[in-house]
C-alpha positions as CSV (number, residue, x, y, z in Angstrom):
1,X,-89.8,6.2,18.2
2,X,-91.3,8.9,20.9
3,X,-90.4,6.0,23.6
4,X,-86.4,5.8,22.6
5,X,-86.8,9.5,22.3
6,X,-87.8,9.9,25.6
7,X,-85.4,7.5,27.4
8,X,-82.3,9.4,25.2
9,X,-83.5,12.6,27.1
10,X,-83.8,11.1,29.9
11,X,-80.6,9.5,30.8
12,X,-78.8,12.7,29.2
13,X,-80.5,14.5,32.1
14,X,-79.4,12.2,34.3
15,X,-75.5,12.5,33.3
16,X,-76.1,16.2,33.3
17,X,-77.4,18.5,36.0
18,X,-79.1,17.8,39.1
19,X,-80.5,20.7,41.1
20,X,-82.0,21.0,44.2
21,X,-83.2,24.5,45.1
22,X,-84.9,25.9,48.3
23,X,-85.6,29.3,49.6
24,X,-85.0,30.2,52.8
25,X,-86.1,33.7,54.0
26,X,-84.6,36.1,51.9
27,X,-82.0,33.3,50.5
28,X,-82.1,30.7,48.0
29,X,-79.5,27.5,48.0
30,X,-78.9,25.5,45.0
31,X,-76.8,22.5,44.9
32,X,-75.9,21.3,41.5
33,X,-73.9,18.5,40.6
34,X,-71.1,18.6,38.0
35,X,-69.6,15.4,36.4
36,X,-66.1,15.6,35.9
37,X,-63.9,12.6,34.5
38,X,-64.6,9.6,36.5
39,X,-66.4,11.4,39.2
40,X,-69.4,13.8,40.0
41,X,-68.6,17.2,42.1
42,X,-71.2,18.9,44.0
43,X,-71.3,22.8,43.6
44,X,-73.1,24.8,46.1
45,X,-74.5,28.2,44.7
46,X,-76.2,30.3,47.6
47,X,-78.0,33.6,46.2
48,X,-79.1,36.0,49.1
49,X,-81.1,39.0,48.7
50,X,-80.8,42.5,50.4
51,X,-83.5,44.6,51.7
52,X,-83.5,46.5,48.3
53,X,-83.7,43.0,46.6
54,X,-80.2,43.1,44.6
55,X,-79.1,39.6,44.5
56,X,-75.6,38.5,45.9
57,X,-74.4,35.3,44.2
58,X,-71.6,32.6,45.6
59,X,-70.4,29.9,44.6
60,X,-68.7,26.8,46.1
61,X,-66.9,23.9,45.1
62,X,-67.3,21.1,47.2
63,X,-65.0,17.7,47.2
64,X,-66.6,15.1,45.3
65,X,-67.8,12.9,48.3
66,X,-70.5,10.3,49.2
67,X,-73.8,11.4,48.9
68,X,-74.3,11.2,52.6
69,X,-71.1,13.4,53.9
70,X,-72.3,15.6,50.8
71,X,-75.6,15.9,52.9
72,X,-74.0,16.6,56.1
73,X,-72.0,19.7,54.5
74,X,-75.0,21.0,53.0
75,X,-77.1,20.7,55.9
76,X,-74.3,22.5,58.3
77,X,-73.9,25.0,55.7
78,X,-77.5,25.9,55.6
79,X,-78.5,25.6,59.8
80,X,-75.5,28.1,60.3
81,X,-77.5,30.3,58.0
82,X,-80.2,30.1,59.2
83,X,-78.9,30.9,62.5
84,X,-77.4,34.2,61.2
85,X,-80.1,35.3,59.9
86,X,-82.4,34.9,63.0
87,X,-79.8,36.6,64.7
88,X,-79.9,40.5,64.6
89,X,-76.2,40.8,65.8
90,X,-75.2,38.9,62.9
91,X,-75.3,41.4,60.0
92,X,-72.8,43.8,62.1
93,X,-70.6,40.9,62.4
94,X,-66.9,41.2,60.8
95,X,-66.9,38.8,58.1
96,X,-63.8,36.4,57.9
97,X,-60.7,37.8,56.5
98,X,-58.5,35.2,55.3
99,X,-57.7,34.7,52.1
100,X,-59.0,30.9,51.8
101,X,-60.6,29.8,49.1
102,X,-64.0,27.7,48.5
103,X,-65.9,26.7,51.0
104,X,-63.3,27.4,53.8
105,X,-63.7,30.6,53.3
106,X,-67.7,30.6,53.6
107,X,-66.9,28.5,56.6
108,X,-64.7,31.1,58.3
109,X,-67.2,33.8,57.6
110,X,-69.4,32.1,59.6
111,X,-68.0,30.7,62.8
112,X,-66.6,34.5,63.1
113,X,-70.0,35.3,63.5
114,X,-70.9,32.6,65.7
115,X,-67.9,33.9,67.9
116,X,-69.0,37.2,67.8
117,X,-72.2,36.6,69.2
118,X,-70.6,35.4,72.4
119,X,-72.4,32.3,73.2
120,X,-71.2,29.4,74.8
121,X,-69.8,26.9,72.1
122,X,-70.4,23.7,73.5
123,X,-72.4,22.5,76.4
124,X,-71.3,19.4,78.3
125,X,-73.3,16.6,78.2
126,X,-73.9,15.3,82.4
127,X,-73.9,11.7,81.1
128,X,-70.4,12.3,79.4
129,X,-69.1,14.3,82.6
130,X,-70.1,11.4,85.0
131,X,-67.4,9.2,83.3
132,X,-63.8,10.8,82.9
133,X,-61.3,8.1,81.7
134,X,-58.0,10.3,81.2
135,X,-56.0,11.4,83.8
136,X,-56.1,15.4,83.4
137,X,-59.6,16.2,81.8
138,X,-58.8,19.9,81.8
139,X,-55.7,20.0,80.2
140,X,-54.6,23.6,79.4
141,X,-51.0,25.1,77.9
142,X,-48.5,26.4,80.1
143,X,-45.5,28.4,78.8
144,X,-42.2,26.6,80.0
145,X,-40.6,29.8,80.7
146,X,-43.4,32.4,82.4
147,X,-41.1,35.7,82.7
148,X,-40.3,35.5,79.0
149,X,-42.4,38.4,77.1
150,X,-43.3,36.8,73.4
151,X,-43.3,39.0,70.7
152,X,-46.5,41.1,70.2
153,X,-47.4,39.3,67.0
154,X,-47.2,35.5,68.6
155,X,-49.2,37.1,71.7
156,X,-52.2,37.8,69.4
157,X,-52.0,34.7,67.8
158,X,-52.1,32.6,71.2
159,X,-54.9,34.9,72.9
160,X,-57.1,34.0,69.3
161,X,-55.9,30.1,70.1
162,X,-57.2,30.4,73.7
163,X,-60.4,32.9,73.2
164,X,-61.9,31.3,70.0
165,X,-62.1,27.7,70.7
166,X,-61.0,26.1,67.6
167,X,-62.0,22.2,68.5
168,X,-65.5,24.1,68.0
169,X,-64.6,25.4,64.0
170,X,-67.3,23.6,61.3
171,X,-64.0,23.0,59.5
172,X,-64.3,19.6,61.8
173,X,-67.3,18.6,60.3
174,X,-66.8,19.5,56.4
175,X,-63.3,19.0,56.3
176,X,-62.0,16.0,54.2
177,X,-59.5,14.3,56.1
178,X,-56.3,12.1,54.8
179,X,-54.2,9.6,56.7
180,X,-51.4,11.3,58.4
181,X,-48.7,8.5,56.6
182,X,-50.6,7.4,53.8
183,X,-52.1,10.6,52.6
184,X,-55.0,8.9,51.7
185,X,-58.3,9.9,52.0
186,X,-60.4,8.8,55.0
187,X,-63.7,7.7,54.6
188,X,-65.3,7.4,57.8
189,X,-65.5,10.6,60.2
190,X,-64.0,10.5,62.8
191,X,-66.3,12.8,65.8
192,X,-64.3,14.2,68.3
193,X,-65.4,13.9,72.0
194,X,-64.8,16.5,75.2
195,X,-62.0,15.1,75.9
196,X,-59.8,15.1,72.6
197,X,-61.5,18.6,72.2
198,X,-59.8,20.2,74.8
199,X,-56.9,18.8,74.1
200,X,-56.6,20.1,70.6
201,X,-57.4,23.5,72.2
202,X,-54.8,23.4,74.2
203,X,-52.3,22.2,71.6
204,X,-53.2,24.7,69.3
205,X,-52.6,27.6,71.7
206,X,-49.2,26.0,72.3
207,X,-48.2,25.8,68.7
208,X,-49.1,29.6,68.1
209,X,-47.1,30.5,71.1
210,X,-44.1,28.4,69.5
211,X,-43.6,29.0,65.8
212,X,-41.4,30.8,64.0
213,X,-43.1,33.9,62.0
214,X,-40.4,33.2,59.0
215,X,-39.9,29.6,58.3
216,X,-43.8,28.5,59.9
217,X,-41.6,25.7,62.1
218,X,-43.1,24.9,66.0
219,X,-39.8,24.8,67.6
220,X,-41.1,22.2,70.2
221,X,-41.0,18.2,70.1
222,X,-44.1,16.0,70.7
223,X,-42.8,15.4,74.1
224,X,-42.5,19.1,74.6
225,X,-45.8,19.9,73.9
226,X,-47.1,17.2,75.9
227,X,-45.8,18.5,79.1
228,X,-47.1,21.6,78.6
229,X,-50.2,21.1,77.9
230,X,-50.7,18.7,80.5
231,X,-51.2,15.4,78.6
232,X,-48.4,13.6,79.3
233,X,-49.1,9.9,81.5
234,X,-46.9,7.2,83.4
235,X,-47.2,4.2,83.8
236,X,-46.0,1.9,86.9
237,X,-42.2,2.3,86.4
238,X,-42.2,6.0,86.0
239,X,-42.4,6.1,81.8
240,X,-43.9,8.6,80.2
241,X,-46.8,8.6,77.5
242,X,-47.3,11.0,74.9
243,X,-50.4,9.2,72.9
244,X,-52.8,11.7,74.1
245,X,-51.0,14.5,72.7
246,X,-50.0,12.5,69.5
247,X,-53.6,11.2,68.3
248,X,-54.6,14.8,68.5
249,X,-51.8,15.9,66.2
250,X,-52.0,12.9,63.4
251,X,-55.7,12.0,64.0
252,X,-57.4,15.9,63.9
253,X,-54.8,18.3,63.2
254,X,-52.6,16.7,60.5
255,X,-55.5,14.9,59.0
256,X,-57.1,18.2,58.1
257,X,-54.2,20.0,57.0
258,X,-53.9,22.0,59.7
259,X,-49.8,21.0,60.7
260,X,-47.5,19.5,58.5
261,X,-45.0,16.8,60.0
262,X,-42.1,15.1,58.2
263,X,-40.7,12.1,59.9
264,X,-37.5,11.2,59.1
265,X,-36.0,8.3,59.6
266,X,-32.7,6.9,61.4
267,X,-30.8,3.9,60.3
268,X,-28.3,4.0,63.6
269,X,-31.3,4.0,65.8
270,X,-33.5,2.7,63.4
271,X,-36.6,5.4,64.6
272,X,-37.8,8.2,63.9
273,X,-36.2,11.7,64.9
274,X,-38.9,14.1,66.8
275,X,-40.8,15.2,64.1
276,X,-41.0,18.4,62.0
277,X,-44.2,20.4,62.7
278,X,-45.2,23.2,60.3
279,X,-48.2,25.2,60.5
280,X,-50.0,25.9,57.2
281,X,-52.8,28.2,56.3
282,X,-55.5,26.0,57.8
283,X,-53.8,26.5,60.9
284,X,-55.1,30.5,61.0
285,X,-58.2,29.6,60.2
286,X,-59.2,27.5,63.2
287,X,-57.4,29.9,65.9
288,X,-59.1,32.6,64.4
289,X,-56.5,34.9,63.1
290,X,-56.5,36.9,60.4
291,X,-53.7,35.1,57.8
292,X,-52.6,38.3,56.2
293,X,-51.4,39.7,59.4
294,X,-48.7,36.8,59.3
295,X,-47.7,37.2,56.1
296,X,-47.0,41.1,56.7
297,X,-45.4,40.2,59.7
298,X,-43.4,37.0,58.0
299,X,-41.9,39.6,55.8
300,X,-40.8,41.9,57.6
301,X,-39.3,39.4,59.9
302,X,-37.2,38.4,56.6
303,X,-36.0,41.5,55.8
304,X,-34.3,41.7,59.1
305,X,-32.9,38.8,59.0
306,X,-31.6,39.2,55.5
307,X,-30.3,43.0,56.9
308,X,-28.2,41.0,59.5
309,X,-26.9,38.5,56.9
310,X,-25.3,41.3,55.2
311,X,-24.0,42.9,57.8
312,X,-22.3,39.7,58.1
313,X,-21.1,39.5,54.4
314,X,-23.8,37.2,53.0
315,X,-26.3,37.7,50.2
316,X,-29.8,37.7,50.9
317,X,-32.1,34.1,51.3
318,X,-35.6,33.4,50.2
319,X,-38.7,32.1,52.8
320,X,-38.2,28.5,50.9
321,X,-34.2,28.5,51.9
322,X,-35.2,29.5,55.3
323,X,-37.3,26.4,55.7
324,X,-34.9,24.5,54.2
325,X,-32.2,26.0,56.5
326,X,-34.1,25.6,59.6
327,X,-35.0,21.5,58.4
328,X,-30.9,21.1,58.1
329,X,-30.7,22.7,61.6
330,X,-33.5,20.4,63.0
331,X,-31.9,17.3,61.8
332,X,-28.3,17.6,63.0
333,X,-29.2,19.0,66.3
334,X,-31.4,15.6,66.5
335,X,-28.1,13.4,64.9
336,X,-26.1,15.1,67.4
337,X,-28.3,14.4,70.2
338,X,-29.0,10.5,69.4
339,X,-25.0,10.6,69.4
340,X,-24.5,11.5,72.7
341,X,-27.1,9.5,74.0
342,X,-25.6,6.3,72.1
343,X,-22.3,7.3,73.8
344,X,-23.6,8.0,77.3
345,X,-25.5,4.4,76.9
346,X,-22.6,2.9,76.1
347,X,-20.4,4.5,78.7
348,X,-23.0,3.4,81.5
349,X,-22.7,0.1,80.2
350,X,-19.0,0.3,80.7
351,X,-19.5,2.1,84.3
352,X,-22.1,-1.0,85.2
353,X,-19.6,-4.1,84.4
354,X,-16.7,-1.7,86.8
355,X,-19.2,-1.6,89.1
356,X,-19.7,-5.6,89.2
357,X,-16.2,-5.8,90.2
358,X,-14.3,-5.5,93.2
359,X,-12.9,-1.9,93.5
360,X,-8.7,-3.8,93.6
361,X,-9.9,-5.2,90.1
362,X,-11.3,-2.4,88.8
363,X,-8.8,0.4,89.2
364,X,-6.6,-2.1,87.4
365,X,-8.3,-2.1,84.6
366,X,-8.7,1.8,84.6
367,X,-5.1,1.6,85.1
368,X,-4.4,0.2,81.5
369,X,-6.9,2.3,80.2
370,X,-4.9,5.1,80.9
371,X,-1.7,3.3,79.6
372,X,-2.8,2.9,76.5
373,X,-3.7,6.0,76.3
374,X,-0.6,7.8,77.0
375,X,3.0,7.0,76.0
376,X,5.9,5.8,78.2
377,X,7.7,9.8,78.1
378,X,4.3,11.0,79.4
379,X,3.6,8.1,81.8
380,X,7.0,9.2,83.2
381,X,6.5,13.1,83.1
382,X,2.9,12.2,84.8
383,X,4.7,10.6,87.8
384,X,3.3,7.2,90.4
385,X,0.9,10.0,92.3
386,X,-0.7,12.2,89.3
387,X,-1.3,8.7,87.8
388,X,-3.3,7.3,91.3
389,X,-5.2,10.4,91.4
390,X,-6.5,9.9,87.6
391,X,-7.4,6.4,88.5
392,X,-9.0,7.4,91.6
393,X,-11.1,10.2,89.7
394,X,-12.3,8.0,86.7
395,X,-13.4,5.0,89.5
396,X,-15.2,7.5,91.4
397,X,-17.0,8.9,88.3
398,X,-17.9,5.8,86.7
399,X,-19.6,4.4,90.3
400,X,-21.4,7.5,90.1
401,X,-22.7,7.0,86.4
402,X,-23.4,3.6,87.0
403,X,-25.9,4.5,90.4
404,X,-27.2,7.6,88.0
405,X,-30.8,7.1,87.1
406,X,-30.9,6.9,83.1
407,X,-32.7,10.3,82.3
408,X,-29.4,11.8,83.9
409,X,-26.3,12.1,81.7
């Protein structure tokens, strides 16, 4: 009977609470685990004590994981304490001030630390420098237009891209991440090297530098951003490659909620128009800036945009029909551009097969062309040397779009 009662009490500990505790200076960690329905959540609780000994108590949920990725959270979490608190400079440190909540908040608190004891984020490794496999391993963003003054607001944010090195956030380590089509979650971890660092630096600074404060919508396409941040390749006939630029975006960036991008699909084409990039929340955390400084700004930006729509006799929209406004905008500028490009295909085709022929049979068939495009009244009105000039033109023009090189239209 004391046997059974003993194993009763022991596997009810078991489904329970497991607790791990340590102290660690003046701190103590415990990380408890919770068992929800179907699954078991870890819940960090970190107490720290002040000089006069009052206790400070926080809490964080973590994502119910492996055990080992578990392990790798907890042990980041506690070796950046313990570097703050062998750092003097770290108590006057400004803690992290957006509003994120959880552990991304804890997180933040900490890397602003980190970055405001000015040390050097990353050391290269010699072995890894000794072997550089892409073709610009400094790439850094470029603004397509350098006499144009940015708004104060999107200054700040790309000075916090470029000063506080966001490939370098613990975000990358703790983060979950989700397939960028599948939005399923990912369970290996994927480390990010030198190379793919920089380049998600350098991407970052150029989203800040090109989204709109209202609607949170990079106004630039993947190829965009790739030339100016110095990623785009070619290969032997002169195409370009933008794979650098895009496994930084869907593998990192997207994956960890940073950007948001809606593909949309094209039946005439049958591709995908240039994506939609939004920015979330996430997005301020890794540069480094201070989320409710947006939002103040995103509504004031609003309400002069609303003031101009009723100057111009229309009522007042919300920050989810700007988005919506600015997605309807984005699509038909892409429509109409796949249009013309469809058209200016198929006219080079048509300038290639006049160019195959002879110039006598050629202007003949520009000749009825223009025939049936005009009547008899107006084929008379025209006259026998207006008509020779318009053949003339159009055979000159359509040599000249069949020599073109394709990029030119």
């Amino acid at each position: 009977m004391v046997k059974q009662h003993d194993s009763l009490l022991f596997n009810k500990a078991a489904e329970s609470v497991m607790a791990v505790r340590m102290k660690l200076g003046m701190s103590r960690i415990s990380l408890n685990y919770r068992r929800l329905p179907g699954n078991i959540a870890p819940m960090l609780v970190i107490d720290f004590f002040n000089n006069k000994g009052k206790l400070y108590t926080l809490r964080y949920n973590l994502p119910p994981d492996t055990p080992e990725r578990t392990e790798r959270r907890t042990s980041l979490l506690i070796h950046l304490i313990q570097k703050n608190l062998a750092e003097p400079r770290a108590a006057a440190a400004k803690p992290g001030t957006c509003n994120v909540t959880g552990f991304w908040l804890f997180c933040e608190d900490y890397a602003g630390k980190f970055r405001c004891t000015g040390r050097s984020p990353r050391v290269t490794p010699k072995a890894f420098s000794s072997r550089c496999y892409v073709k610009n391993p400094h790439p850094c963003y470029r603004p397509p237009k350098e006499d144009v003054k940015p708004p104060r607001i999107i200054d700040a944010m790309r000075k916090a891209a470029r000063e506080n090195a966001p490939s370098q956030h613990p975000l990358w380590r703790i983060a979950p991440r989700y397939h960028a089509m599948t939005h399923e979650l990912l369970g290996n971890e994927r480390a990010m090297n030198l190379h793919r660092a920089r380049a998600v630096d350098a991407i970052l600074e150029c989203l800040a530098a090109h989204v709109n404060i209202v609607t949170g919508k990079v106004y630039m396409s993947l190829a965009q951003i790739s030339d100016a941040c110095g990623l785009t390749t070619y290969n032997a006939a002169g195409k370009p490659c933008y794979s650098r630029a895009s496994r930084a975006i869907n593998e990192h960036l997207e994956a960890i909620g940073a950007v948001l991008c809606e593909r949309i699909w094209d039946d005439t084409t049958a591709s995908y128009i240039p994506n939609i990039i939004w920015v979330t929340e996430l997005f301020f955390v890794l540069i480094g800036y201070e989320y409710g400084k947006y939002l103040s700004a995103q509504q004031q930006q609003l309400s002069w945009e609303n003031q101009k729509l009723r100057d111009a006799g229309e009522g007042p929209i919300t920050l989810t029909e700007a988005r919506r406004r600015a997605k309807t905008e984005h699509i038909r500028r892409a429509f109409d551009y796949r249009t013309k490009k469809l058209a200016r295909s198929k006219q080079r085709r048509q300038a290639r097969k006049l160019e195959a022929m002879d110039e006598q049979q050629a202007r003949k068939h520009i000749l009825n062309d223009l025939v049936k495009l005009y009547s008899k009244e107006e084929l008379g009105e025209m006259g026998h040397v207006e008509l020779s000039r318009m053949v003339t033109q159009r055979y000159h023009a359509m040599c000249k779009l069949a020599t073109a090189p394709p990029g030119t239209g």
